[in-house]
PAMARMI-823312 format. One record per residue (C-alpha): residue in one letter; x, y negated, z negated. Coordinates in nm, 3 decimals. Each point is the difference from the previous one (the first is absolute). Example, Ala and Ser with C-alpha at 12.3 -4.5 7.8 and 13.67 -1.06 7.14 Angstrom:
2
a  1.230  0.450  -0.780
s  0.137  -0.344  0.066
//
This chain:
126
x  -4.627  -5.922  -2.354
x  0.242  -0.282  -0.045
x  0.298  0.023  -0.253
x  -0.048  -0.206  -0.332
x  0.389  -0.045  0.010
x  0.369  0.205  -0.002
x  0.224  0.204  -0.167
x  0.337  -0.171  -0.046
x  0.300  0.194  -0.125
x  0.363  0.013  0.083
x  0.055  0.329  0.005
x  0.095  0.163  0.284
x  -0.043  0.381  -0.115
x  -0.353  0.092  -0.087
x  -0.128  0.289  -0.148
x  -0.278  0.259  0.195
x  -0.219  -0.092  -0.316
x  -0.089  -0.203  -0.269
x  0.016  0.341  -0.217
x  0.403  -0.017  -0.017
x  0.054  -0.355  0.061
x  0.162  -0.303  -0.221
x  0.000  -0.204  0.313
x  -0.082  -0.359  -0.125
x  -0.144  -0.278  0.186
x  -0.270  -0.255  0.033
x  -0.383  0.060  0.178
x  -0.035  -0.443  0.094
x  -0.369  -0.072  0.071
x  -0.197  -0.260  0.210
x  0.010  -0.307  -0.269
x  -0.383  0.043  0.092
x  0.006  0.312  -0.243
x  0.171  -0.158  -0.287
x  -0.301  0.017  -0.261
x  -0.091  0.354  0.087
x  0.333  0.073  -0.210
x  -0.188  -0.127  -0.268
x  0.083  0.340  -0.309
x  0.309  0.180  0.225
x  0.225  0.010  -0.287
x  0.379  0.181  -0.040
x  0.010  0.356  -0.065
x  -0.331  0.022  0.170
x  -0.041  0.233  0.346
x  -0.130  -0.077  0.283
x  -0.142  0.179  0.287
x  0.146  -0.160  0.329
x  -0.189  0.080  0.336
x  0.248  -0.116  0.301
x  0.025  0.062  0.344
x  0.268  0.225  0.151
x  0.079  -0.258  0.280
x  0.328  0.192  0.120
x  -0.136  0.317  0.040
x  -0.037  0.152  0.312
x  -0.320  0.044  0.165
x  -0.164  0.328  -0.139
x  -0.050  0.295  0.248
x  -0.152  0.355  -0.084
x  0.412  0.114  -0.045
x  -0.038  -0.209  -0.323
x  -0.284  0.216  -0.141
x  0.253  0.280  -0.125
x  0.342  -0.184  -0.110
x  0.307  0.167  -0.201
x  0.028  -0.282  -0.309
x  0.377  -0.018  -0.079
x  -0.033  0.116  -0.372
x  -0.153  0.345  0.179
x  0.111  0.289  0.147
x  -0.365  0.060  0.218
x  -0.238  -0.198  0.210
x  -0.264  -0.129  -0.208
x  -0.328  -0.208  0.139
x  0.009  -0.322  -0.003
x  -0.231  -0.089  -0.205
x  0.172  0.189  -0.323
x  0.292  -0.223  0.101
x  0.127  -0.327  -0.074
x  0.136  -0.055  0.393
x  -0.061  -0.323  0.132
x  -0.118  0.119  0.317
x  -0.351  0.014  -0.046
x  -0.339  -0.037  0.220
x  -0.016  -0.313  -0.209
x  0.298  -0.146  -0.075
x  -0.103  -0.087  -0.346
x  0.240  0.040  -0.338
x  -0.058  0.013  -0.329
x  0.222  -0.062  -0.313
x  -0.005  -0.028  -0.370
x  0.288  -0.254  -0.139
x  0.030  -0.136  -0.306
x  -0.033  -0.352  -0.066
x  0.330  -0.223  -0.132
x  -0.101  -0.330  0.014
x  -0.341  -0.243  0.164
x  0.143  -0.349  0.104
x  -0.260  -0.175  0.195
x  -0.120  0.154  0.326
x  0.347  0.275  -0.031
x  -0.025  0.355  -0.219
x  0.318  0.121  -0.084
x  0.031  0.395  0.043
x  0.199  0.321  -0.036
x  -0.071  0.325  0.173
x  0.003  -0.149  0.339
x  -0.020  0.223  0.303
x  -0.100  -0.248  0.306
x  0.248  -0.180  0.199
x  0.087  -0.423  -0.028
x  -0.286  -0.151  0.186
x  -0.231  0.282  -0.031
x  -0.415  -0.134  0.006
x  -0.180  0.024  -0.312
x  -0.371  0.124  0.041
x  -0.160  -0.023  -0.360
x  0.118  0.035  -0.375
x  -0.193  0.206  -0.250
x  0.074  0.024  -0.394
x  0.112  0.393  -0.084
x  -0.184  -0.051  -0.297
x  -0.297  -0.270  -0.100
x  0.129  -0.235  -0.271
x  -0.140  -0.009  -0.330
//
């Protein structure tokens, strides 16, 4: 897979997830994707497939991890730990604003810099 383009935010503190974030930011595509923005509106959300490229490399200790928001191993597949066979994440933002090739977010939970995989619509439009 190659990465359609980046996440690009100044914050330094993310959240774990998208679920309790307000992180906002920017996803900038390859100018070759401009048109397939074509109907991404504001207050629309979007799913957001990316790739976890600062995770370490996943090992069978990763199968059963303690998330921080519990108090027991859980598997790791009921989690939202970025240390994963493959290191593929997935978030729902909402859309603030389409300028060219850029979508403006909030909800952010990926690092400056991290690679975009796809975009998806939440919901179809009318």
């Amino acid at each position: 897979m190659q990465p359609i383009g980046y996440v690009s935010t100044e914050a330094t503190e993310i959240p774990r997830s998208w679920t309790i974030s307000d992180v906002e930011g920017s996803l900038i595509l390859d100018p070759a994707y401009r048109e397939g923005l074509t109907d991404i509106e504001p207050g629309q959300q979007i799913y957001v497939l990316f790739h976890f490229h600062k995770s370490k490399k996943f090992t069978n200790e990763f199968l059963r991890i303690k998330p921080p928001v519990r108090n027991r191993k859980m598997g790791v597949f009921s989690t939202h730990s970025p240390f994963r066979p493959n290191p593929i994440g997935l978030s729902v933002l909402e859309v603030t604003g389409v300028d060219g090739n850029v979508i403006y977010v909030k909800g952010l939970d990926m690092m400056d810099k991290t690679p975009i995989l796809d975009i998806k619509p939440k919901e179809h439009p009318p």
